[in-house]
C-alpha positions in Angstrom: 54.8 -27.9 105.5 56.4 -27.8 108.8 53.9 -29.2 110.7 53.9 -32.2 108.0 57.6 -33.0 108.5 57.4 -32.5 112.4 54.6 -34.6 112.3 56.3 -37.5 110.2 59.3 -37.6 112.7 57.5 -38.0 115.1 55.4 -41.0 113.9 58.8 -42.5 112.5 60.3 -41.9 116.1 57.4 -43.5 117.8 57.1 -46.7 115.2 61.1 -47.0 115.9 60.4 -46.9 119.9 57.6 -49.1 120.0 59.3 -52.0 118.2 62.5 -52.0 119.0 63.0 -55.8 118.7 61.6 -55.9 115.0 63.1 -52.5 113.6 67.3 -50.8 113.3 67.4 -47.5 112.7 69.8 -44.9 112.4 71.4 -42.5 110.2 72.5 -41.3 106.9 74.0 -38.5 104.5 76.1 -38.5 101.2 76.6 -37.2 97.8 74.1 -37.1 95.1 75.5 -36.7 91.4 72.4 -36.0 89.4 70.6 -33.7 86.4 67.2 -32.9 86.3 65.1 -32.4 83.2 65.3 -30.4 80.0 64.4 -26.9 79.9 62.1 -26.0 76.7 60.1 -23.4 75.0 56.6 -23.0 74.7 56.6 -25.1 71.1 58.0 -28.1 73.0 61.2 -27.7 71.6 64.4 -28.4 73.6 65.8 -24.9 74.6 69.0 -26.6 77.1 70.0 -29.9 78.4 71.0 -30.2 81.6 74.9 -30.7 83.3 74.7 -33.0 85.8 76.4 -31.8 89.3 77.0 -32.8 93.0 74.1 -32.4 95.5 73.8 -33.7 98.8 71.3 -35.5 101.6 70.7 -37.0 105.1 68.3 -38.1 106.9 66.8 -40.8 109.3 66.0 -44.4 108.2 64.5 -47.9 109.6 64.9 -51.4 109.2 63.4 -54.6 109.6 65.2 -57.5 110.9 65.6 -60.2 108.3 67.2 -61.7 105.1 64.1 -59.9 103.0 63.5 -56.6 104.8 61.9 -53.4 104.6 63.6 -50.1 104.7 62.1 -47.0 104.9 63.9 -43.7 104.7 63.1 -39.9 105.2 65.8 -37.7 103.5 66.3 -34.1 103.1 67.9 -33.9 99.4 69.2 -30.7 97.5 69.9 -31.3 94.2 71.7 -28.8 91.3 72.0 -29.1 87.4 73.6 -26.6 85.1 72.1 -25.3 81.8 74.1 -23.8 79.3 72.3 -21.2 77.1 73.8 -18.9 73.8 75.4 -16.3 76.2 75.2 -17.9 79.8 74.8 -20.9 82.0 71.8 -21.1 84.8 71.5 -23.2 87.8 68.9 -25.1 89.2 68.7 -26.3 92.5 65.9 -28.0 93.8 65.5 -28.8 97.5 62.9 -31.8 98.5 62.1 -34.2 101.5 62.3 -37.5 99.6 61.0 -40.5 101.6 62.1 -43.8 99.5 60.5 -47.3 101.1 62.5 -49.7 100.0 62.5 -53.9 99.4 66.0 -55.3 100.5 67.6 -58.4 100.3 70.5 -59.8 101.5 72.7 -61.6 98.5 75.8 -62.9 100.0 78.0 -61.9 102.9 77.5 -58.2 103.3 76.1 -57.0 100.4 72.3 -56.4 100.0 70.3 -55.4 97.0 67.2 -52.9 97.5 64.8 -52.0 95.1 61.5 -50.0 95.3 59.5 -46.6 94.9 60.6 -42.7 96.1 58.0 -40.5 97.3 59.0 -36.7 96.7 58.1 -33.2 98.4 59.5 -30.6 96.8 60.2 -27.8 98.8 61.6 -25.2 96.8 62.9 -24.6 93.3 65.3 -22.2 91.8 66.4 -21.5 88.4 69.2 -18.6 88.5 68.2 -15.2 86.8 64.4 -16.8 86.0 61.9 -16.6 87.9 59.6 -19.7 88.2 56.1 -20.6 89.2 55.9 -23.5 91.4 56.2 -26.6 90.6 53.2 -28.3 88.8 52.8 -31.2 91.7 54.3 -31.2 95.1 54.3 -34.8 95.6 55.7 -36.9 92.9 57.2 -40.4 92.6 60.4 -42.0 91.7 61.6 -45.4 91.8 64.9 -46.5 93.4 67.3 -49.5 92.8 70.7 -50.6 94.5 73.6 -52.3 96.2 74.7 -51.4 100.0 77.3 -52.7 101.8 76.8 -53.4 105.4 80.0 -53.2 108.0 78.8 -53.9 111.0 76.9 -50.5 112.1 78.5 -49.1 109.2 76.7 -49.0 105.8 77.6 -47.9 102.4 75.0 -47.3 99.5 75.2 -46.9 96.2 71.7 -46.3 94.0 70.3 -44.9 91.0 67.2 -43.1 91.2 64.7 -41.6 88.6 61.8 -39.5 89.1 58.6 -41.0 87.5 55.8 -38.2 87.7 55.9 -35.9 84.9 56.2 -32.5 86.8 57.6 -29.2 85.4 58.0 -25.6 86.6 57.1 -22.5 84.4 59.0 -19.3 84.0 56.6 -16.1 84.9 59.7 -13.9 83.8 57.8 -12.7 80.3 59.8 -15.8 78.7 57.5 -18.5 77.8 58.8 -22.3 78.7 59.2 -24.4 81.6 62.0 -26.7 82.9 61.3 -30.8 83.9 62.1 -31.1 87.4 62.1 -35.1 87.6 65.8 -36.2 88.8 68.0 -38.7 87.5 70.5 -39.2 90.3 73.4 -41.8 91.7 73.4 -41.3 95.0 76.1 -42.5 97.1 76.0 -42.3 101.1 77.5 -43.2 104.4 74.8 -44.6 107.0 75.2 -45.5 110.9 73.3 -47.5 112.6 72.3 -47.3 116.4 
């Protein structure tokens, strides 16, 4: 997994280099207020619904030059939803490389609307006092829409993202069940670009 994400900055560091004229780049981190899926029993049935919380992310991301433009990103994103049970609450907290490529468009002064799919690698989950299996897929996929403001080499984002690929973790704690981990996030950052 580490060699993977060494190997991605470093292919997103050398596109950046090598065309300077066509791409911007820079930076970006922020708040994510999201809730991942249901947990439920073996029957199907709904056990808990989840509280949505505050996460966080930053990362790198690149831009082509234009009114339509391309934008991908690669982000480091943790993300945390409660669950309230009979007795107790639980927390899950999911930690993922999420590397949206987004369609942008300029719509009037600085505003821009993007739009376009999320490509996830989940790294780790963990569901407080359960024990859980890995996730079912690694890689799964999300779509992305939203408005950013651009001041200068200052940006500000606002999107809505929801996971797409049906992907759930199971317990291996002697209860039977699993719990969704597709997100359903705002997401809300601060970018600089160099």
């Amino acid at each position: 997994m580490k060699k993977l994400i060494v190997l991605a900055l470093l292919l997103f560091g050398a596109q950046l280099t090598s065309n300077a004229q066509l791409f911007e780049w820079g930076i970006k981190g922020g708040l994510n207020y999201n809730s991942n899926g249901d947990i439920v029993d073996e029957t199907g049935d709904i056990i808990a619904d989840p509280e949505a919380n505050a996460g966080f992310h930053f990362g790198f991301f690149a831009k082509t030059k234009g009114r339509i433009y391309v934008r991908p990103e690669l982000v480091y994103t943790q993300t945390n939803s409660t669950y309230k049970g009979d007795a107790k609450s639980s927390k899950l907290t999911i930690k993922k490389i999420d590397a949206p490529i987004l369609l942008g468009i300029k719509i009037i002064g600085p505003l821009h609307a993007v739009i376009g799919p999320s490509f996830q690698y989940i790294i780790d989950t963990d569901l407080e006092d359960i024990k859980l299996d890995d996730v079912e897929n690694n890689f799964t996929v999300g779509g992305t829409v939203g408005l950013t403001a651009q001041l200068g080499k200052l940006g500000i984002d606002a999107r809505y993202e929801r996971g797409f690929s049906n992907n759930e973790a199971e317990f291996i704690d002697g209860t039977l069940g699993n719990v969704d981990t597709r997100p359903s996030q705002l997401i809300l950052s601060a970018s600089f670009r160099f």
